[in-house]
Residue frames as a rotation matrix with the C-alpha (Angstrom) as fourth column:
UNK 1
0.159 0.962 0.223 -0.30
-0.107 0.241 -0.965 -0.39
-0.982 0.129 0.141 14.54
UNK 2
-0.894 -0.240 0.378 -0.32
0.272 0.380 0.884 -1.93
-0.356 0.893 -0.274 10.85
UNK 3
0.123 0.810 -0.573 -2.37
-0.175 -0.550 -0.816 -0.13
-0.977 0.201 0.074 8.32
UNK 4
-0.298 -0.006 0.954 -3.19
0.729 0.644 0.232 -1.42
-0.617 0.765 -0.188 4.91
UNK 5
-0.489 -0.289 -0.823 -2.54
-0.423 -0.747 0.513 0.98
-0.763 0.599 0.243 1.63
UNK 6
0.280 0.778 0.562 -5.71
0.333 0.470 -0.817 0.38
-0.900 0.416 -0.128 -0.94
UNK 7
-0.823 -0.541 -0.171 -5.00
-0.123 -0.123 0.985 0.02
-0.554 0.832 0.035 -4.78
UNK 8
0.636 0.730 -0.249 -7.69
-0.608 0.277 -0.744 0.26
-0.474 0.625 0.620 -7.52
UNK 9
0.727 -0.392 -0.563 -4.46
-0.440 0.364 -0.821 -1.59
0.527 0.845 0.092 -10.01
UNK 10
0.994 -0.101 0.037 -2.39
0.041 0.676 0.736 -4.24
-0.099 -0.730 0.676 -8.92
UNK 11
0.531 -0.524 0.666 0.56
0.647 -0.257 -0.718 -2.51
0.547 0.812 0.203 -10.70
UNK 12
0.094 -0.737 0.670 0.61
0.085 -0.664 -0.743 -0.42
0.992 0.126 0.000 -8.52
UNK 13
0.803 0.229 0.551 0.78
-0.512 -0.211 0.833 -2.12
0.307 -0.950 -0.052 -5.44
UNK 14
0.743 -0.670 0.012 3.54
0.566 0.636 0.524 -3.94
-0.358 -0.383 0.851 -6.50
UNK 15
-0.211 -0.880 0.425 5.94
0.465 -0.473 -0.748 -1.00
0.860 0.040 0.509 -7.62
UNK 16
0.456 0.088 0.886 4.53
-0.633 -0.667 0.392 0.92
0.625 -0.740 -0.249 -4.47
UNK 17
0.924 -0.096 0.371 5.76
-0.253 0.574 0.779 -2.18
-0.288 -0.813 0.506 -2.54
UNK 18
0.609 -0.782 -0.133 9.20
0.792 0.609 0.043 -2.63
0.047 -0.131 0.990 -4.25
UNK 19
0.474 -0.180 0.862 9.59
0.068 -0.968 -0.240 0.68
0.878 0.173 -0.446 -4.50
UNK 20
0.674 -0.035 0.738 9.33
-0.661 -0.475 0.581 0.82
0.330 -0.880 -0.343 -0.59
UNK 21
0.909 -0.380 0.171 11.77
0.135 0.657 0.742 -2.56
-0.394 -0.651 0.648 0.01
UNK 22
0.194 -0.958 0.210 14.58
0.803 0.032 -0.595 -1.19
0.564 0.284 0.776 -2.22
UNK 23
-0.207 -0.490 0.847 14.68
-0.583 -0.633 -0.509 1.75
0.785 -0.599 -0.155 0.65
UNK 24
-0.862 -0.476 -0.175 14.84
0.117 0.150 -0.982 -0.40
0.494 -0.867 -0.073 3.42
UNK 25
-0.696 0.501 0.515 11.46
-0.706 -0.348 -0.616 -0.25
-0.129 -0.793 0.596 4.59
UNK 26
-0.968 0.227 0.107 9.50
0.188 0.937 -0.294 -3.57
-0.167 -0.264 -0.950 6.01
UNK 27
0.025 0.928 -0.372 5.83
-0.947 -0.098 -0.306 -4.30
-0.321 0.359 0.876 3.86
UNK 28
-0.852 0.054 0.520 3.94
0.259 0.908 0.330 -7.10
-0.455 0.416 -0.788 2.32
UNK 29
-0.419 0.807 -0.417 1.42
-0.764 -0.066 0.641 -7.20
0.490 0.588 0.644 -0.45
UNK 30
-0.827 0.361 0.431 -1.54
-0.153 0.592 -0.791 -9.03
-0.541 -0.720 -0.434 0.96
UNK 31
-0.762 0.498 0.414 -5.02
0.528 0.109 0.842 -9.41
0.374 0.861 -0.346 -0.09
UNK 32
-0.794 0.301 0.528 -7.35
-0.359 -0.933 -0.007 -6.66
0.491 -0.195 0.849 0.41
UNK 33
-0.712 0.701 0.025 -10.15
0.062 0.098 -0.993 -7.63
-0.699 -0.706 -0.113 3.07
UNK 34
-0.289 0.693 0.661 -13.79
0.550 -0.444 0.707 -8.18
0.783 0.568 -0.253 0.52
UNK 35
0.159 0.827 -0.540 -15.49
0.906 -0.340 -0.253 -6.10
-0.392 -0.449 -0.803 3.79
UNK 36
-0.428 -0.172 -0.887 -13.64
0.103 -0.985 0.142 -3.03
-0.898 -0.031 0.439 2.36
UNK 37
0.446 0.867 0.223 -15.00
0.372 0.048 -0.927 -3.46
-0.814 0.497 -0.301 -0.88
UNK 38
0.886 -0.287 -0.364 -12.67
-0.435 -0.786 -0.440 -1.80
-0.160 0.548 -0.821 -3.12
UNK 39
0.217 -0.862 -0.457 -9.55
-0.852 -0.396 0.343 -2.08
-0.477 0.315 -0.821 -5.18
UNK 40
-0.249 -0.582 -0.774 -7.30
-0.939 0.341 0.046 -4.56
0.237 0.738 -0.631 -6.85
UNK 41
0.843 0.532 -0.078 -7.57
-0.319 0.610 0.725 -7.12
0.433 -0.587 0.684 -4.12
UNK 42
0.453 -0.535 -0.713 -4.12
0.803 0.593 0.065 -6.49
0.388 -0.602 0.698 -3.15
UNK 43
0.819 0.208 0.535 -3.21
0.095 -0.968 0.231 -4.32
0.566 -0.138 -0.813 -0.96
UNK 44
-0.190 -0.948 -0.257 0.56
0.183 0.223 -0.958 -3.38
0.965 -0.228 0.131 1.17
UNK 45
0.877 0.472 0.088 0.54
0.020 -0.220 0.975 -3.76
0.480 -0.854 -0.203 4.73
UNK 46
-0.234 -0.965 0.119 2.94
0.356 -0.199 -0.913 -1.71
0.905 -0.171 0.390 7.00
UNK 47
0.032 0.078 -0.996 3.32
0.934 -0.359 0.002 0.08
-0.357 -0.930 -0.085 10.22
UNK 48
0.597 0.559 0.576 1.78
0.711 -0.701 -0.055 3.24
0.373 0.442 -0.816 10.49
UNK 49
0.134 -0.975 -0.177 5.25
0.695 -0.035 0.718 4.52
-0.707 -0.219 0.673 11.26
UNK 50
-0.810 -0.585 0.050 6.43
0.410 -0.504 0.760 4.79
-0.419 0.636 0.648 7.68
UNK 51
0.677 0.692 0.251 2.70
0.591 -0.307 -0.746 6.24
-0.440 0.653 -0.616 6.20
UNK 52
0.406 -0.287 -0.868 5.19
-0.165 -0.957 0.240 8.92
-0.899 0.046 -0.435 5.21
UNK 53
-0.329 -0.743 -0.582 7.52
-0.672 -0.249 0.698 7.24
-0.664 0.621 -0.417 3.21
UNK 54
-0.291 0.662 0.691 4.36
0.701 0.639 -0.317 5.45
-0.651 0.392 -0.650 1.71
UNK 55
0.725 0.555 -0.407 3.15
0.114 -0.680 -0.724 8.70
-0.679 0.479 -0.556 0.41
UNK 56
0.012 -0.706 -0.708 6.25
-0.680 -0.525 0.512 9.46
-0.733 0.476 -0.486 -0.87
UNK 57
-0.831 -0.465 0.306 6.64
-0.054 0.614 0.787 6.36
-0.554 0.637 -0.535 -2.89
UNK 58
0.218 0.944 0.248 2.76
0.890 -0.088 -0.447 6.81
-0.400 0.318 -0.859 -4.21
UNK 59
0.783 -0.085 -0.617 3.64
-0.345 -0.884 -0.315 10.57
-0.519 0.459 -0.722 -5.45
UNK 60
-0.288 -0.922 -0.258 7.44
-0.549 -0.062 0.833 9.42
-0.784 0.382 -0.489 -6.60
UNK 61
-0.731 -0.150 0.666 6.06
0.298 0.807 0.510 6.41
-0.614 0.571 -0.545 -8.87
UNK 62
-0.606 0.790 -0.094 2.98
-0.666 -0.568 -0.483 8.53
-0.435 -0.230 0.871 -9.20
UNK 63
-0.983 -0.080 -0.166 0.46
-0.015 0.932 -0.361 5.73
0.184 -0.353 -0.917 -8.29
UNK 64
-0.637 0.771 0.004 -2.87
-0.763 -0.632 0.140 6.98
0.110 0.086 0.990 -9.23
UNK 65
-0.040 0.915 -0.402 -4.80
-0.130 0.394 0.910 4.27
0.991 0.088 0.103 -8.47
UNK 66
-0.716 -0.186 -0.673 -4.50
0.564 0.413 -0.715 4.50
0.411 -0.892 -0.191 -4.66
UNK 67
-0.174 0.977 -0.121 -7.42
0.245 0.162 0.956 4.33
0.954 0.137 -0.268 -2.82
UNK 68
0.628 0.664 0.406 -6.73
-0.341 -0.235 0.910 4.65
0.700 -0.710 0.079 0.76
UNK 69
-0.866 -0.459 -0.199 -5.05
-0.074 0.512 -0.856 3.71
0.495 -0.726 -0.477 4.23
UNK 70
0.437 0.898 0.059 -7.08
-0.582 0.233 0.779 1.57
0.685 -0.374 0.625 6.78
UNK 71
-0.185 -0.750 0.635 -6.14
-0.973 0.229 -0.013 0.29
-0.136 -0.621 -0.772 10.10
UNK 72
-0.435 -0.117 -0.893 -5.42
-0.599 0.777 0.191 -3.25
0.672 0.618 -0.408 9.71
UNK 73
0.308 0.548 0.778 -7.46
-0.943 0.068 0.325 -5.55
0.125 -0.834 0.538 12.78
């Protein structure tokens, strides 16, 4: 299942997203859905697999405008 990682700053969905492709792990910046209402308007979509090594790269870059996971439809 693919679950989309909400930014408030588009900054930091792209270092959260190269962050996560210089370890080897498959995302894409997309454009946040308007029904969610919130953030940058982009937003990384992965497999809810790696949420882990999402957090991690959100705490490692420390990525304070993240907003959220949602399941992608």
């Amino acid at each position: 299942m693919d679950m989309l990682a909400v930014f408030q700053t588009r900054n930091d969905a792209l270092r959260v997203s190269r962050f996560l492709r210089e370890k080897g792990i498959a995302c894409s910046i997309v454009s946040t859905p308007a029904s969610l209402k919130m953030g940058c308007g982009l937003s990384i979509v992965a497999s809810s697999s790696v949420k882990g090594a999402i957090d991690a790269a959100i705490a490692g870059i420390k990525a304070t405008s993240f907003r959220g996971y949602f399941v992608r439809k």
